[in-house]
C-alpha positions as CSV (number, residue, x, y, z in Angstrom):
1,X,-28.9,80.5,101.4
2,X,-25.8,79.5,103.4
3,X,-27.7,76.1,104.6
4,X,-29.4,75.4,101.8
5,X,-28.2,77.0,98.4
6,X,-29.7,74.4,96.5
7,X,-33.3,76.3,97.0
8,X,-31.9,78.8,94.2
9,X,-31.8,75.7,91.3
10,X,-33.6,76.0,88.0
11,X,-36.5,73.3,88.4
12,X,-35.1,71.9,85.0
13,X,-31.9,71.0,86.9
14,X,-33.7,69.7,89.9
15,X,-35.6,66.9,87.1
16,X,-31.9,66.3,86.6
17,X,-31.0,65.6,89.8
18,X,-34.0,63.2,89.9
19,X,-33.2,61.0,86.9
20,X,-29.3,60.7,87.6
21,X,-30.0,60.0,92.2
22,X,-33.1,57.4,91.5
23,X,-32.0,56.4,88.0
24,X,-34.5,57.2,86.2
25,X,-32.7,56.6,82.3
26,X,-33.7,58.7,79.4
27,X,-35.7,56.2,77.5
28,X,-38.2,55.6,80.5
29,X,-38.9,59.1,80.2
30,X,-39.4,59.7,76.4
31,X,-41.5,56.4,76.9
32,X,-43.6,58.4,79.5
33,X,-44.0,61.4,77.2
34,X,-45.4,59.7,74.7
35,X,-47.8,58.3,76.6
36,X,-48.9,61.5,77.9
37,X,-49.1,62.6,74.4
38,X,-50.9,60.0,73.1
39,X,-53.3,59.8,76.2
40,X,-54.1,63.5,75.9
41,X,-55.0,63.4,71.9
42,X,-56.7,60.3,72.9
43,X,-59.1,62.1,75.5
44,X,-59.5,64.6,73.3
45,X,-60.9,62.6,70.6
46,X,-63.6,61.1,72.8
47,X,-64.5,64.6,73.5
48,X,-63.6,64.1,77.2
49,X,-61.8,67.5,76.9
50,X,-63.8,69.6,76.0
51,X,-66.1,69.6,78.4
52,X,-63.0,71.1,81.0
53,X,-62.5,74.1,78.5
54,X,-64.2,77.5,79.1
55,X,-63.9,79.2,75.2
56,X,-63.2,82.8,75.5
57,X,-62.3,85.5,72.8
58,X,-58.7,86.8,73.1
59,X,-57.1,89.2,71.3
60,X,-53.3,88.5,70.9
61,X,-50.3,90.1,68.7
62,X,-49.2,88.3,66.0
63,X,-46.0,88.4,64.0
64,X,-46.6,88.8,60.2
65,X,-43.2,89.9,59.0
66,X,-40.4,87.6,60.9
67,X,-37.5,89.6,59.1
68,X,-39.0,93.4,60.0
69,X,-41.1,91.8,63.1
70,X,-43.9,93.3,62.3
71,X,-47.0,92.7,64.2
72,X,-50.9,93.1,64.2
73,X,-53.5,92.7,66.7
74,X,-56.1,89.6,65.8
75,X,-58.7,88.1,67.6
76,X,-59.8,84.9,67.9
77,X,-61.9,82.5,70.3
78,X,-59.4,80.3,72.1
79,X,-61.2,76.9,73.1
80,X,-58.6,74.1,73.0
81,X,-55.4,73.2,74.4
82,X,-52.8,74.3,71.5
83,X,-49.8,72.3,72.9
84,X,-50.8,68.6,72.4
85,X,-48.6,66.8,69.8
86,X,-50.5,63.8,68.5
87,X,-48.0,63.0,66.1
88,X,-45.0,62.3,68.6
89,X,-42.9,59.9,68.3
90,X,-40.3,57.8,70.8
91,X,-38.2,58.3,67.7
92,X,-38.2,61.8,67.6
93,X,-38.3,62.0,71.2
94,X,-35.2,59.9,71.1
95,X,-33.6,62.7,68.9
96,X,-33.5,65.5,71.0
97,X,-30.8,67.1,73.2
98,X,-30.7,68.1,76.7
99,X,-32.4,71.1,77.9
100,X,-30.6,71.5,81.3
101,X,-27.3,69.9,81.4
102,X,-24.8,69.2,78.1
103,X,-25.2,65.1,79.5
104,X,-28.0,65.3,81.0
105,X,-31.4,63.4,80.0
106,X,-34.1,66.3,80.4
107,X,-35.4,67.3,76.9
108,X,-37.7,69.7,75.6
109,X,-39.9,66.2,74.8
110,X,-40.2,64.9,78.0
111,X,-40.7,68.3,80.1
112,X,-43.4,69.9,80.4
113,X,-44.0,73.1,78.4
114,X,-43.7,76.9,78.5
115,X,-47.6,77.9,77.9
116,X,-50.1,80.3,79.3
117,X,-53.2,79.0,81.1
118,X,-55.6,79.8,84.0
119,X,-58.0,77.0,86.1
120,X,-60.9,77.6,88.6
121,X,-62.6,75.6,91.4
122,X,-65.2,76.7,93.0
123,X,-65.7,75.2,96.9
124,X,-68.0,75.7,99.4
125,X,-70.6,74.0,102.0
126,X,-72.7,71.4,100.1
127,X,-75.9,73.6,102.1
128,X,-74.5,76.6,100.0
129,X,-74.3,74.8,96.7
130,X,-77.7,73.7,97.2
131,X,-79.0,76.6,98.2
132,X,-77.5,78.5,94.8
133,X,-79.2,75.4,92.6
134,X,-75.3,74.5,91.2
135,X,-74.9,70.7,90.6
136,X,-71.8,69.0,93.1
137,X,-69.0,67.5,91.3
138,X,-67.4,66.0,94.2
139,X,-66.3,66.7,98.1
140,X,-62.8,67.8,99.1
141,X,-62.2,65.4,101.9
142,X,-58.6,66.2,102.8
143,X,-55.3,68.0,102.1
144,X,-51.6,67.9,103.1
145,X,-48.2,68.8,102.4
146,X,-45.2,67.6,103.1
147,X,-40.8,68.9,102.8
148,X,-38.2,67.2,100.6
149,X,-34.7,68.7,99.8
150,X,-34.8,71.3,97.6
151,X,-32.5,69.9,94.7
152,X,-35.1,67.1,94.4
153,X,-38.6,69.3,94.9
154,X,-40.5,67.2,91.9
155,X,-40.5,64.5,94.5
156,X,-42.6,65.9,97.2
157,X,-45.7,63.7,96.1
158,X,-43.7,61.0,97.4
159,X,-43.9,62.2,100.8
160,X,-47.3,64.3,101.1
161,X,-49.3,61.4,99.4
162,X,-48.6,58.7,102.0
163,X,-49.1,61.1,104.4
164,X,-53.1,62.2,103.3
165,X,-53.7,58.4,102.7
166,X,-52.5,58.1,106.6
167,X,-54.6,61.0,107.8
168,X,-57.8,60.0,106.3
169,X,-57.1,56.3,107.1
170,X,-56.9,55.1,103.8
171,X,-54.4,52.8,101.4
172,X,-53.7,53.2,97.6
173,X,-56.1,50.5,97.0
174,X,-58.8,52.8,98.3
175,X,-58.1,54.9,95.4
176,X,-59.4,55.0,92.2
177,X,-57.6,57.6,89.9
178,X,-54.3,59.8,90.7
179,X,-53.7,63.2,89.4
180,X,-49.8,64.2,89.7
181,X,-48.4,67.4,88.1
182,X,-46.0,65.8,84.7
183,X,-43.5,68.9,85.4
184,X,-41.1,66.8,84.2
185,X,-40.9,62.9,83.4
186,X,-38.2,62.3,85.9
187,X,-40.1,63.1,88.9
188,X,-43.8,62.0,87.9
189,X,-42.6,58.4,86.9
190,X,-40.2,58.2,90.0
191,X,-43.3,59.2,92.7
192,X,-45.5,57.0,90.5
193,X,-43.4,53.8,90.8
194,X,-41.8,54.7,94.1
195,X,-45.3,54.9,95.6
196,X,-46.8,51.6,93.3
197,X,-49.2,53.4,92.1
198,X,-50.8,51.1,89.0
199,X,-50.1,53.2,85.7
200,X,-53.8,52.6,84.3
201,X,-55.2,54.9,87.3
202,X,-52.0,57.7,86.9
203,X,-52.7,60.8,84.9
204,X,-55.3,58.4,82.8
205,X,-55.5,61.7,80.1
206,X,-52.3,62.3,80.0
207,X,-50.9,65.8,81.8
208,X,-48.2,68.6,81.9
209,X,-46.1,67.6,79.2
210,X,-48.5,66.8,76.5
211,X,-50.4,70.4,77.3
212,X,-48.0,72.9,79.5
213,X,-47.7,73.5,83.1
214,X,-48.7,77.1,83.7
215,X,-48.0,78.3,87.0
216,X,-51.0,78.9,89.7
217,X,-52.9,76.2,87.9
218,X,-52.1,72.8,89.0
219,X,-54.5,72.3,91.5
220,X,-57.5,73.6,89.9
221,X,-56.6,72.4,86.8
222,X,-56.5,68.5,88.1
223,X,-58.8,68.4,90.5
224,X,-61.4,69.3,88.0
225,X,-59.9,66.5,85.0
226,X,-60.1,64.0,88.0
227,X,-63.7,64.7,89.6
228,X,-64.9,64.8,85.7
229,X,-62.9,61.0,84.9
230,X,-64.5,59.8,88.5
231,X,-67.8,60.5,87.6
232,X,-67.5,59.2,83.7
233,X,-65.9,55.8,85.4
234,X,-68.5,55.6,87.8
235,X,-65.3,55.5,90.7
236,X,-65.2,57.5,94.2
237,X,-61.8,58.4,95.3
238,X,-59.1,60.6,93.2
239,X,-56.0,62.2,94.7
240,X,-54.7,65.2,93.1
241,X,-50.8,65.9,94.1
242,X,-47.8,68.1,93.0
243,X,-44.0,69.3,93.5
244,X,-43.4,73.0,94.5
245,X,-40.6,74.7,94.0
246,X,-38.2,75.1,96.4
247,X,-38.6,71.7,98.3
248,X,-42.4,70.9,98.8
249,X,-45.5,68.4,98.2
250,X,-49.0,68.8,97.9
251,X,-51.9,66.4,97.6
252,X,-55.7,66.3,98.4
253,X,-58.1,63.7,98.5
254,X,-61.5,64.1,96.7
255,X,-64.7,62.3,96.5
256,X,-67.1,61.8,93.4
257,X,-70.6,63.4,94.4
């Protein structure tokens, strides 16, 4: 705490710190929202979604009275992502205030969301996978991680990427799609263009901010969007790569079976 009180910020206020130290303005990022937005109704459309969605029948409380709040248990079968706007716009974007700080340029539009979710991936030996008859999506060919300063954690990609392309002895142009966590457009669009990653291979189906970023889930969640995109593009590489709170980066390397 005494050498490093900035460990205790709100993450919102960390994106903050990213847009105003790399200047990253407040249009680039409602531009990048939008994208997200429009790239995630886009996949979903093609029915590229789908397929990454497990259906399962909740039961949930609902309020039916908002003046008495008056509930009732209902049940339902929950088998799509509920937080995709398709009908965004940069002008509506444009309209919003900050979230974080009364100038700031983090909105509600171009962070990503408060939502519930959960992700699995399954690894083990390729003998074992065989051996159970389950079909091989891909191979997990390396991981690392990497420190930053804690008032700027959405930037650890920038530093745990180059290191796992260094490790493995590989360059971006061995890579064919990148997966990074959109917990806020500040940080996703600084690692992207700080790192020269080409836009048409970066979050290709858009990401966090069009769908929610629950926590525990990043990983799982991208590694299985970018083994499915690999295999539909008939590509090899993808890396998948995130922020962590407090002053960290993540990113692993995975193959197309």
């Amino acid at each position: 705490m005494e050498q490093k009180p900035d460990i205790f910020m709100a993450m919102g206020n960390t994106a903050e710190v990213v847009a105003r130290r790399y200047q990253v303005s407040r249009e680039a990022q409602d531009l990048y929202a939008l994208q997200s937005q429009q790239r995630y109704a886009a996949a979903e459309e093609k029915g590229f979604i789908q397929d990454e969605i497990v259906p399962m029948t909740v039961s949930w409380s609902k309020i039916v009275d908002k003046q008495t709040k008056e509930t009732q248990i209902v049940e339902g079968t929950v088998d799509r992502d509920e937080c995709n706007r398709p009908d965004t716009t940069l002008e509506g974007l444009t309209k919003l205030g900050p979230a974080f700080e009364e100038d700031g340029s983090v909105t509600a539009g171009n962070a990503s969301q408060l939502s519930d979710g959960a992700a699995l991936a399954l690894l083990m030996t390729e003998k074992k996978a065989e051996k159970l008859g389950l079909d091989i999506m891909g191979y997990f060919r390396g991981f690392t991680v990497a420190g930053c300063e804690p008032d700027e954690m959405g930037i650890g990609p920038v530093f745990a990427i180059p290191k796992l392309l260094d490790y493995l002895g590989l360059t971006l142009n061995d890579i064919d799609l990148v997966e990074l966590n959109e917990a806020f457009a500040s940080q996703c669009l600084y690692c992207r263009d700080r790192l020269g990653i080409d836009n048409e291979i970066y979050n290709v189906n858009g990401g966090s901010i069009a769908i929610g970023h629950p926590f525990g889930m990043t990983g799982a969640r991208l590694t299985g969007s970018v083994l499915r995109e690999l295999k539909r593009r008939n590509q090899r590489y993808g890396i998948v790569s995130m922020c962590i709170g407090k002053g960290m980066g993540a990113a692993g390397l995975f193959e197309a079976a």
